[in-house]
N, C-alpha and C positions, 0 to 999 in steps of 0.2 A: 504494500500500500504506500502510495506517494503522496504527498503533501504539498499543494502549493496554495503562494499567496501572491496576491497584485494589487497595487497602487495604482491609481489614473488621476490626476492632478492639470487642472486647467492656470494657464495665469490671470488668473482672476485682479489682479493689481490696479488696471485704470476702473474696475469697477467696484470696489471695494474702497478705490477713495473718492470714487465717486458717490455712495451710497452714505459714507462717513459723512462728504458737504453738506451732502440733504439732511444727514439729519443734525449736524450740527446750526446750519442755517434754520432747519425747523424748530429747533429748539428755541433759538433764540429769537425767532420772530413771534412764537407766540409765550414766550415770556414775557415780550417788549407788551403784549396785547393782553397779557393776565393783567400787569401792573394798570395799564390802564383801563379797564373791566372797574378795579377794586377802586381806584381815583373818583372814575365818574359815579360807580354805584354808589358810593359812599356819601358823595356830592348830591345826589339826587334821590338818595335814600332809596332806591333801586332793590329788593331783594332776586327781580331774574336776573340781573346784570353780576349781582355778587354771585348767586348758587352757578350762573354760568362760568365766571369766575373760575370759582372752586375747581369746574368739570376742567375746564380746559388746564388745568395746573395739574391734574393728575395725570393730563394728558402730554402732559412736560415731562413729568417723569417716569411714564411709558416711554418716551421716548429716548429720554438718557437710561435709560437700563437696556433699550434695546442696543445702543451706542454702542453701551460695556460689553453685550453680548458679541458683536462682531472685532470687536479690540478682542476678546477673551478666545477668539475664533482663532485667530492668529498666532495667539502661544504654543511656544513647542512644548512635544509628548515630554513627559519624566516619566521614573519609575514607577509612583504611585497615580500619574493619568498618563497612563501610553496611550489615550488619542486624543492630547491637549486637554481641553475645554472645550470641545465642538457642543458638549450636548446641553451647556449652557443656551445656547440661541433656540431649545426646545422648549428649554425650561422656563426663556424669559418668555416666548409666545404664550406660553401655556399661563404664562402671570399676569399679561398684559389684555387677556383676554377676560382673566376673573376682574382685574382694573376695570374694565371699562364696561361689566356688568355690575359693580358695585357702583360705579359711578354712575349708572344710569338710575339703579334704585334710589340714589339720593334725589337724581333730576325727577325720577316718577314723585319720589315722596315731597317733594317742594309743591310740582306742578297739582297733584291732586289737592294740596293743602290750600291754592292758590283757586284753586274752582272751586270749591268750598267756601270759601273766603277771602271772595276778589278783594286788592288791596289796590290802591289809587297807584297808575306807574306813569311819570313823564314818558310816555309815548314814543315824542317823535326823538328825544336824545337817545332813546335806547335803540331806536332803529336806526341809528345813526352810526353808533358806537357797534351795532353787530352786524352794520352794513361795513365796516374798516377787519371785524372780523370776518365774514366770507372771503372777503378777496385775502389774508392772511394765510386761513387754513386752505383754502382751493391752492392757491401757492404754491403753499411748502407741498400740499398734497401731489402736486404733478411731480414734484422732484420724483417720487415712487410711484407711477401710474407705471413706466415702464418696465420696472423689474417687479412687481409686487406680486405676478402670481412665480417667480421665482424663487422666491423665500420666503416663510411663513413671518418671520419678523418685519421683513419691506411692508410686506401685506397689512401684518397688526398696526405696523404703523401710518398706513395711506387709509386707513378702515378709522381711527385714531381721528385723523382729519377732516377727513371728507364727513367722519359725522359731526366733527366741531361745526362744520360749514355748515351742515344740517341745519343744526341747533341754531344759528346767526340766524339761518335762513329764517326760521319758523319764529324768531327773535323780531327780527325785521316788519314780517309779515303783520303778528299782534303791535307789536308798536304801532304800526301806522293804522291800522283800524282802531287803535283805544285812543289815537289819538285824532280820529274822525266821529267816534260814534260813542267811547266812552267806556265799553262792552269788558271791562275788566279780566273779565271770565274768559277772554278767548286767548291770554297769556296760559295760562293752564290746561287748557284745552288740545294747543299745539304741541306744546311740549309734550302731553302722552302721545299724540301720536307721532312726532319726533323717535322719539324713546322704542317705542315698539319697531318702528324703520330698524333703527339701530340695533335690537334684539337680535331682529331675523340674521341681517347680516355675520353679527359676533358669535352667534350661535355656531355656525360652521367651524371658525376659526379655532372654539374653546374644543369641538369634538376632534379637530386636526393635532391640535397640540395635546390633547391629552393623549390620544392614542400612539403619537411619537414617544411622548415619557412614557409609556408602559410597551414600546417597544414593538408596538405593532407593524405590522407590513403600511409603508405609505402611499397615500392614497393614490397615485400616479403611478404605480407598479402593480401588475396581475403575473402571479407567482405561475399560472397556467402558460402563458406569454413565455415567459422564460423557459419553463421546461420543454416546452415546443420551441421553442429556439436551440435548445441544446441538442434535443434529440435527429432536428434536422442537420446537425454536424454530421459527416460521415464519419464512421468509426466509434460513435457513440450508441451503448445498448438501452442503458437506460443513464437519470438525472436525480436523484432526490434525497431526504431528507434536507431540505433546501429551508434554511432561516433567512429570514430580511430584516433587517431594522435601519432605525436612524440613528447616524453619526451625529447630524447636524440639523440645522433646515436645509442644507443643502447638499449635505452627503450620505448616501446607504452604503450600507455595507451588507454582504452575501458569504452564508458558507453553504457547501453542498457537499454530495459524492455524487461523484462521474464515475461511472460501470464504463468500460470497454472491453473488447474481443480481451478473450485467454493470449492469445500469439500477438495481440500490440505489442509494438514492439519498443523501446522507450523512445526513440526519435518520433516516431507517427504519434505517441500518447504528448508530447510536447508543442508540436504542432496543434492538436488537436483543443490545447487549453491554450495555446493562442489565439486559435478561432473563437473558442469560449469566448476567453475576458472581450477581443473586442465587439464581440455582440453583445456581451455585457453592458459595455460601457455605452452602449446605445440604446440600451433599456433603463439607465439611469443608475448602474451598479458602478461606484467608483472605486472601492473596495472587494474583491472577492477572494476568500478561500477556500481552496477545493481540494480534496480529499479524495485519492484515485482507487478506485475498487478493480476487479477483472471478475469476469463472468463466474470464475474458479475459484475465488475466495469472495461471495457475497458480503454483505453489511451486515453484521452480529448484533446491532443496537435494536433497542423494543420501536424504538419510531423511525426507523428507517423510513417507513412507509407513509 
């Protein structure tokens, strides 16, 4: 039985500091947009202006953690993490997702208290101020429109955005009708249905990231795909006991056994796991180990199969 292992490594370099600007630049534009959220809410006794406030500050720090995750992507293996920090960028998806459904439970708990209990809002200053926010988050949001279904972190964080933008929106919206008709009520009103937009979306994302941390096969990989890909190799009998998991957001890893003919000979069984990895690495396996059987000495483990 032969043992091999493969690396596949892209230079990710012009995009990776490309993804750092964005979210440095995101960071800082709507930090520049909390402070003054808090200013004028304060000014105008504002409670949407402040609880939006709040949302979009937690959405600051969604996104400095996601920062840390792709800095922490880059550290080399040691002995005690032979594969860096990659599964950090799992871990923070998977955080950024419960963020940004806690954060909405505050935005529900405000808004429903607000329908209940319209409270008088200068109107037209707040459609003002969340009219300076849309074009903020819409912004920084495109910096990751491009990579976002590339990595679950881009993604958390253009999802991050684009519903701050939401929120301005529906911000916007009530202001300028309370500030035509008076209608209090329809501050709170929007925001649930804000809120719920935002659900659906985040919903996906928290079921993507949880099932990376618990090492599940990802959602862009069919383990079927593979083994039919293997078995169309010539020279291959059969493919299996085959694991997938994630490395990262943006790398898996594969172990398996490869069955070939008794009389393979080791030049053809070399060959043959060359063909492997690079159909591998076109299924999205950047990583794989594989473990060589012959039809003459089968798999002895209970899940072989």
């Amino acid at each position: 039985m032969s043992h091999d292992h493969s690396h596949h490594h892209h230079d990710h370099s012009h995009t990776v500091t490309k993804i750092n600007t964005a979210f440095v630049t995101g960071i800082a534009l709507n930090l520049l947009f909390v402070m003054v959220q808090v200013c004028v809410g304060i000014h105008i006794n504002s409670m949407s202006l402040l609880s939006d406030a709040g949302h979009n500050f937690a959405d600051v720090g969604s996104l400095a953690i996601s920062l840390l995750a792709f800095k922490l992507m880059k550290a080399k293996s040691s002995r005690q993490y032979t594969y860096g920090y990659k599964k950090a960028s799992v871990l923070t998806a998977l955080l950024n997702a419960v963020i940004l459904l806690v954060s909405l439970g505050a935005i529900l708990y405000e808004a429903i208290r607000r329908l209940v209990h319209p409270e008088p809002v200068a109107g037209l200053t707040v459609a003002v101020v969340s009219g300076i926010g849309i074009v903020i988050n819409t912004v920084s949001a495109l910096f990751f429109l491009r990579d976002k279904e590339a990595d679950m972190n881009i993604k958390s964080a253009y999802l991050h955005l684009m519903s701050d933008a939401l929120v301005s929106l529906a911000l916007v919206i009530g202001g300028v009708v309370i500030f035509y008709t008076g209608w209090y009520w329809i501050d709170g009103a929007l925001s649930i249905l804000v809120a719920a937009v935002i659900i659906i979306a985040t919903w996906k994302l928290l079921k993507g990231s949880l099932r990376l941390s618990l090492d599940g096969v990802p959602e862009n990989i069919d383990i079927n795909e593979i083994k039919n890909a293997a078995l169309k190799i010539n020279g291959v009998k059969d493919f299996h006991h085959i694991h997938i998991w994630a490395l990262s957001t943006t790398e898996n890893a594969l172990t398996a056994h490869l069955v070939v003919g008794a009389n393979t000979i080791p030049q053809e069984i070399r060959k043959i796991k060359h063909t492997l990895k690079h159909s591998l690495q076109h299924l999205n396996i950047q990583h794989a180990t594989i473990e060589t059987e012959t039809e003459s000495q089968p798999c002895e483990e209970s899940d072989c199969k």
